[in-house]
DSSP file (Angstrom, degrees, kcal/mol; ACC not computed):
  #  RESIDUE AA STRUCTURE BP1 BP2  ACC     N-H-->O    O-->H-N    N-H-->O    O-->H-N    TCO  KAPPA ALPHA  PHI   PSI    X-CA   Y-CA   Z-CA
    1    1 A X              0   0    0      0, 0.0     2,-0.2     0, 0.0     0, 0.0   0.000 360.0 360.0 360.0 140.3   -8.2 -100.8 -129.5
    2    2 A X        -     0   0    0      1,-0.0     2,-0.3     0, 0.0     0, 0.0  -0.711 360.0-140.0-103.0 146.9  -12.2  -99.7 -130.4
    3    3 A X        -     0   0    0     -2,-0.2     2,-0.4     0, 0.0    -1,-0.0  -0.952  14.2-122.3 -71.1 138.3  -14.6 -102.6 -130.1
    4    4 A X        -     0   0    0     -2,-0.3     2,-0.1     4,-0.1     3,-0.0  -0.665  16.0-129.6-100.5 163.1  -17.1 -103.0 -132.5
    5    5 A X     >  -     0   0    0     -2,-0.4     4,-1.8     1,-0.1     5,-0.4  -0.393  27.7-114.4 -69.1 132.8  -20.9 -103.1 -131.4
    6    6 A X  H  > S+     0   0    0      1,-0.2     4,-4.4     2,-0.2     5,-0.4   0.935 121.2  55.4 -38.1 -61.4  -23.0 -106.1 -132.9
    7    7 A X  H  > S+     0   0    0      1,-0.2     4,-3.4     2,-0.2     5,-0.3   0.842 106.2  56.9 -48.9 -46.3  -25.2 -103.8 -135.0
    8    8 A X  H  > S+     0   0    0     -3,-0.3     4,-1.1     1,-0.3    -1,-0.2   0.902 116.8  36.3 -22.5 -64.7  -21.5 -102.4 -136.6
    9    9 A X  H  X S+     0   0    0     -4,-1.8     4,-1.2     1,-0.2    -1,-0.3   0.823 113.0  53.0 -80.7 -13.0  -20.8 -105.6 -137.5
   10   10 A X  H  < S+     0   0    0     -4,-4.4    -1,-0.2    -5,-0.4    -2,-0.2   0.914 112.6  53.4 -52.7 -47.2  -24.3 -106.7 -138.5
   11   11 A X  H >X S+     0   0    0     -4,-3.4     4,-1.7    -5,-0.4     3,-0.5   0.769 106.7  46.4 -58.9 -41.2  -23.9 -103.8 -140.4
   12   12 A X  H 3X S+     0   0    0     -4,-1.1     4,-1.5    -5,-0.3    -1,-0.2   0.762 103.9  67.7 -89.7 -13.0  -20.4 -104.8 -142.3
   13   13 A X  H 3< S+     0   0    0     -4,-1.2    -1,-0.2    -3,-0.2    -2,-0.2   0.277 110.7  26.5 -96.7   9.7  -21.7 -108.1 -143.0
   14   14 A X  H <4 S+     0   0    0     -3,-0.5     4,-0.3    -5,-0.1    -1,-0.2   0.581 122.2  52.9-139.8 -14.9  -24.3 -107.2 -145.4
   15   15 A X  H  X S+     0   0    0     -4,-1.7     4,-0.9    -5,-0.2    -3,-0.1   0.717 111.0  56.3 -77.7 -28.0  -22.6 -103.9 -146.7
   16   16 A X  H  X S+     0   0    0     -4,-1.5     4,-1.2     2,-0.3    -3,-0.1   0.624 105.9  36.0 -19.3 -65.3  -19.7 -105.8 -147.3
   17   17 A X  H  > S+     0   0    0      1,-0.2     4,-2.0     2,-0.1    38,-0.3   0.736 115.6  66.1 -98.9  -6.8  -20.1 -108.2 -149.3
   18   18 A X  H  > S+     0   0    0     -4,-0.3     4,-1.0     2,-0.2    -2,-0.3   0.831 104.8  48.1 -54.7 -58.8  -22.8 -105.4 -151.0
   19   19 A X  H  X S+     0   0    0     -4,-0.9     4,-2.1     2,-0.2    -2,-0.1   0.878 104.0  58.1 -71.7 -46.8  -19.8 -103.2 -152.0
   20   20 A X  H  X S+     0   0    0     -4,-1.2     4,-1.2     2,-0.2    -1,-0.2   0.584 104.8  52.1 -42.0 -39.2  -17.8 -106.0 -153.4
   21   21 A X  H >X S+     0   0    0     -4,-2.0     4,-1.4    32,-0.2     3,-0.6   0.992 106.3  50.8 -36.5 -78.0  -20.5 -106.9 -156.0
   22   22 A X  H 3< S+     0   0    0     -4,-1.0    -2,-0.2     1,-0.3     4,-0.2   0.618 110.5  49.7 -78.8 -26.5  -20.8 -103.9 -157.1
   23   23 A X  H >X S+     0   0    0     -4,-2.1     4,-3.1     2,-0.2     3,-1.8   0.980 111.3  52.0 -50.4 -54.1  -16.9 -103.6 -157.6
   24   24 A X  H <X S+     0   0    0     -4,-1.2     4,-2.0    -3,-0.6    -2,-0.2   0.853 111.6  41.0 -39.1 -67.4  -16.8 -106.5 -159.2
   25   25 A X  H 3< S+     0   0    0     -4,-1.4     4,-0.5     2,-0.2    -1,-0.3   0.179 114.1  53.7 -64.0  -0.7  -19.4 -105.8 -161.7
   26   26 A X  H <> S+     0   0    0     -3,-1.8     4,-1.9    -4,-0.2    -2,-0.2   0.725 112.9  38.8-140.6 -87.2  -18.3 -102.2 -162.3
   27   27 A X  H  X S+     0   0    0     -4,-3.1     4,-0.6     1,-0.2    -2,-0.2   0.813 112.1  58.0 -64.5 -11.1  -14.6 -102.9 -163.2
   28   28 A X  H >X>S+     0   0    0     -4,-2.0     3,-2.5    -5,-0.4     5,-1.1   0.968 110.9  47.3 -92.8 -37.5  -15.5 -106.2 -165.3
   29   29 A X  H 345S+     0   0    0     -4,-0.5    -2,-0.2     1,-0.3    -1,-0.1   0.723 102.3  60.4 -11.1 -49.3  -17.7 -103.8 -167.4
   30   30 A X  H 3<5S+     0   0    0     -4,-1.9    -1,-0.3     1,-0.2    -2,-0.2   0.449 108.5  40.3 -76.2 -10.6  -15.3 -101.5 -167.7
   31   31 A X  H <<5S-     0   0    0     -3,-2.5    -1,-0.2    -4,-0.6    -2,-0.2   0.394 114.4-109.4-112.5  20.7  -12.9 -104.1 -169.6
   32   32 A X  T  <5 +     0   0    0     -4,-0.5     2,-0.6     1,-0.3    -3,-0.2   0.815  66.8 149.7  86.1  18.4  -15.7 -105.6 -171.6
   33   33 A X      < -     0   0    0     -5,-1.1    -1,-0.3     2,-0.0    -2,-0.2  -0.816  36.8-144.6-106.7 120.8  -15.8 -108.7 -170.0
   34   34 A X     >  -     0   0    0     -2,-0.6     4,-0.7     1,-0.1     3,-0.3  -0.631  41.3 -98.3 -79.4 155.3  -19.2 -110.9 -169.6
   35   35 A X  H >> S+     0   0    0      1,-0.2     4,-1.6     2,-0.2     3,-0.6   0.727 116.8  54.9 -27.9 -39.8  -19.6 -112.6 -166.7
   36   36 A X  H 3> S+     0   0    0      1,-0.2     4,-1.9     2,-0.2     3,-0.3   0.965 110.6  53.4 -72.3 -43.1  -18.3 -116.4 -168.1
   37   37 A X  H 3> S+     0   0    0     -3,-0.3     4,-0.8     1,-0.2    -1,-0.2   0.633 109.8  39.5 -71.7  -5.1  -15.3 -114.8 -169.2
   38   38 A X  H <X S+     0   0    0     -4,-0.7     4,-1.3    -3,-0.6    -1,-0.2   0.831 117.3  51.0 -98.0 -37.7  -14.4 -113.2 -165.9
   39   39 A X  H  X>S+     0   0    0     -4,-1.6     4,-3.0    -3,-0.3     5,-2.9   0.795 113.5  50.1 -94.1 -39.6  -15.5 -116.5 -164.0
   40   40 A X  H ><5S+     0   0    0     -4,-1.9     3,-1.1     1,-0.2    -1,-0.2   0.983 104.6  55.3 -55.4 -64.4  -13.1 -118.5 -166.7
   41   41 A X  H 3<5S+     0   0    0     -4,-0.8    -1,-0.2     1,-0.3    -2,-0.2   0.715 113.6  39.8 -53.4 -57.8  -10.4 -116.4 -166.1
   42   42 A X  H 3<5S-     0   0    0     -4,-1.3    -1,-0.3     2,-0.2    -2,-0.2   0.645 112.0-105.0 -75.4 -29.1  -10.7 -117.2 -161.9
   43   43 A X  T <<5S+     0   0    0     -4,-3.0     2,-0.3    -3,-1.1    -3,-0.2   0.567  85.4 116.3 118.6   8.7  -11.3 -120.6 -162.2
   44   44 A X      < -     0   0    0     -5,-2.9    -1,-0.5    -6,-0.2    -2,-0.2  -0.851  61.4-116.7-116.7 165.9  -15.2 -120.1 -161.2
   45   45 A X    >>  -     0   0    0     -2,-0.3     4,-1.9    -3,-0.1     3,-1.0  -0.529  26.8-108.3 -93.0 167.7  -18.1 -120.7 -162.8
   46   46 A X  H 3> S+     0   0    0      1,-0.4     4,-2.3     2,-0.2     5,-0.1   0.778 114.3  62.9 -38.8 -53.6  -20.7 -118.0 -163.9
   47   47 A X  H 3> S+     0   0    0      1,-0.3     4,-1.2     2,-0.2    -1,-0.4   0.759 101.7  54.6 -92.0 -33.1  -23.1 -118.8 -161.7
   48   48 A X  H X4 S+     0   0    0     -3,-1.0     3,-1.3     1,-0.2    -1,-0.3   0.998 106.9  50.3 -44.8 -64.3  -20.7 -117.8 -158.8
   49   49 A X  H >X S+     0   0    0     -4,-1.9     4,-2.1     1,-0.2     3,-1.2   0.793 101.4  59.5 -44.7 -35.1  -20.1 -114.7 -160.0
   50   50 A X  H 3X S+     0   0    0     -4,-2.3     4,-2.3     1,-0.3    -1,-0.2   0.866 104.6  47.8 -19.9 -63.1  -23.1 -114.0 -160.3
   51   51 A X  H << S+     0   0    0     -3,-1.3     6,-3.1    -4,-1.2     5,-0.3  -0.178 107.6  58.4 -90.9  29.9  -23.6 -114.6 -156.9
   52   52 A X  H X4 S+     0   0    0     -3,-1.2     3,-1.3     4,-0.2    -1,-0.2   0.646 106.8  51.4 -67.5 -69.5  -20.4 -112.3 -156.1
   53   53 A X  H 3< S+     0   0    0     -4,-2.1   -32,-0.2     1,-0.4   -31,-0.2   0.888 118.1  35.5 -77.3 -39.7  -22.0 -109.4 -157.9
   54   54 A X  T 3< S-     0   0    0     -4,-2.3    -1,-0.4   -33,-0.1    -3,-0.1   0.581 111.2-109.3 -82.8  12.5  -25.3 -109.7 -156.0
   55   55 A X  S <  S+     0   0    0     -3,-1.3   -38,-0.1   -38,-0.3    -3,-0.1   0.764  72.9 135.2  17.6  68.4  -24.2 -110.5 -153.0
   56   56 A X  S    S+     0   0    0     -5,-0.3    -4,-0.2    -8,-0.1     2,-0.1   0.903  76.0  14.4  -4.7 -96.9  -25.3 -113.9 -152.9
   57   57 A X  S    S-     0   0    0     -6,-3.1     2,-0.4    -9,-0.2    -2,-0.1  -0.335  78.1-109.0-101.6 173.4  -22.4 -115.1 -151.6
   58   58 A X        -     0   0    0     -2,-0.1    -6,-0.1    -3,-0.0   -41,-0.1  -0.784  25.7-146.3-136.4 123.4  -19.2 -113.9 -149.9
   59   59 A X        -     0   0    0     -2,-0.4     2,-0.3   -42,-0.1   -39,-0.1   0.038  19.4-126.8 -60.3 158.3  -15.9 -114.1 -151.8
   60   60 A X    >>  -     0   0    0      0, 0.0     4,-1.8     0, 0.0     3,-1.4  -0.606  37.7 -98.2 -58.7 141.7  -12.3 -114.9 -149.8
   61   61 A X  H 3> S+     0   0    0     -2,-0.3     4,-3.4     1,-0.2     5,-0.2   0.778 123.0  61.8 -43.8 -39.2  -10.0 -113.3 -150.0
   62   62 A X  H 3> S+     0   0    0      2,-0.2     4,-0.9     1,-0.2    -1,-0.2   0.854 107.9  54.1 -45.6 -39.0   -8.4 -115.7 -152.7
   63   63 A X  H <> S+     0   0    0     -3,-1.4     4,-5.5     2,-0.3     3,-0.4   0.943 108.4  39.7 -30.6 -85.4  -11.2 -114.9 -154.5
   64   64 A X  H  X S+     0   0    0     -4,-1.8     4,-2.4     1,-0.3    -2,-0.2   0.817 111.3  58.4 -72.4 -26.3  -11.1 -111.3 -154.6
   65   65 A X  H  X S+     0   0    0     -4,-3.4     4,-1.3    -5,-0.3    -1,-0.3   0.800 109.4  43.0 -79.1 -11.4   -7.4 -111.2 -155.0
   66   66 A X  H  X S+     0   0    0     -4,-0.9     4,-3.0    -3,-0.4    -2,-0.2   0.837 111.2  56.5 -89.8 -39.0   -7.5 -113.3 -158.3
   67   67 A X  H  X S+     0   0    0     -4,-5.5     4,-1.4     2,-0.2     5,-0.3   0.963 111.4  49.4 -37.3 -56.6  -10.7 -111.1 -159.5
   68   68 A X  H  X>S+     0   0    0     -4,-2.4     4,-2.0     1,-0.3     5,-1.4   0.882 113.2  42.8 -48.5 -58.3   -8.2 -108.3 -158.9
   69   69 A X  H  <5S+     0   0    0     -4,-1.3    -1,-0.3     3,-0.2    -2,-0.2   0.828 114.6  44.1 -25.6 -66.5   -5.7 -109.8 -160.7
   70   70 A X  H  <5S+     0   0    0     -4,-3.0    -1,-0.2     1,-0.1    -2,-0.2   0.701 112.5  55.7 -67.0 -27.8   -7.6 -110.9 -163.6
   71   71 A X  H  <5S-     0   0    0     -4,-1.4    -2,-0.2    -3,-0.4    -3,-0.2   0.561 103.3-134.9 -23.7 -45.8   -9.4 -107.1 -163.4
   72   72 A X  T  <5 +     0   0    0     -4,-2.0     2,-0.4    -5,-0.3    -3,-0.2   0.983  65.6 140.0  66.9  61.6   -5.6 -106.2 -163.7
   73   73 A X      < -     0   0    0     -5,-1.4    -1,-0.3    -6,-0.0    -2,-0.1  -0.999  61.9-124.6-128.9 102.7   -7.4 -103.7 -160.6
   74   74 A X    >>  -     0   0    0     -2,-0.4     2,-3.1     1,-0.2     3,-1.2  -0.464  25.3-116.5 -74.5 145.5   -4.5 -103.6 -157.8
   75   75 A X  T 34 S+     0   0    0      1,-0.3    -1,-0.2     2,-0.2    -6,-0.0  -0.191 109.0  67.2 -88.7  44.0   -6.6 -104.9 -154.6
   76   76 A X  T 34 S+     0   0    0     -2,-3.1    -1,-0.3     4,-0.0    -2,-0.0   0.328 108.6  40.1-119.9 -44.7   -6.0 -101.2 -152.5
   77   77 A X  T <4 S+     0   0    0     -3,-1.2    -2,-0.2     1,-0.2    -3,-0.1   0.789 109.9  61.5 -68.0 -26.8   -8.2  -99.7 -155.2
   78   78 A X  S  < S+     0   0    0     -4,-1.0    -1,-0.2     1,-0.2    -3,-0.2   0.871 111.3  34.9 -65.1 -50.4  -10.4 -102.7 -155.1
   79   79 A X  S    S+     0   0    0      1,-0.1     2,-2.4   -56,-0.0    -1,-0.2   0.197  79.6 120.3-100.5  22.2  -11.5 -102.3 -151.4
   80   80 A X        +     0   0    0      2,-0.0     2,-0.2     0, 0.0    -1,-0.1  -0.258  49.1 135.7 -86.5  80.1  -11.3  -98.4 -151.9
   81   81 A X        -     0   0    0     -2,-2.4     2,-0.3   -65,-0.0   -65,-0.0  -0.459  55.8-127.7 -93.9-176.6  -15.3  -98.7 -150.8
   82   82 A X              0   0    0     -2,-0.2    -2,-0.0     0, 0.0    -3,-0.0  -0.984 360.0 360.0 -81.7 101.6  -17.3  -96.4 -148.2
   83   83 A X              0   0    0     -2,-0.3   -67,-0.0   -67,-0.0   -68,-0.0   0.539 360.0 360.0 -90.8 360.0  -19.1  -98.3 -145.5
């Protein structure tokens, strides 16, 4: 089992939640969806999402699996980032 080295995870914690914006914001573009309507849809308001897409904040996994959902984006394709 690899341990990881602080900086790694220093490193995943800011690239992270960095890639996940940018999903976010990417596939709700791509269905035409403004932010308040993707935020309705999940049960959050804009100004969360917002802070999703810049990475603000960082979603749960509840989170990102009802973005997925509501994306209609199945959540393998969703974390198919590059760190």
């Amino acid at each position: 089992m690899k341990e990881l080295s602080d900086r790694k995870l220093e490193k995943l914690k800011t690239t992270i939640p960095k890639k996940i914006g940018e999903r976010v914001r990417y596939f709700r573009k791509e269905k035409g969806l403004t932010q308040t309507q993707l935020a309705q849809m999940v049960g959050k308001d804009r100004q969360y999402l917002y802070k999703i897409e810049k990475a603000v904040v960082t979603p749960n996994i509840v989170t990102i699996s009802a973005l997925s959902i509501a994306l209609e984006i199945p959540l393998k394709e969703f974390f198919d980032i590059n760190i």
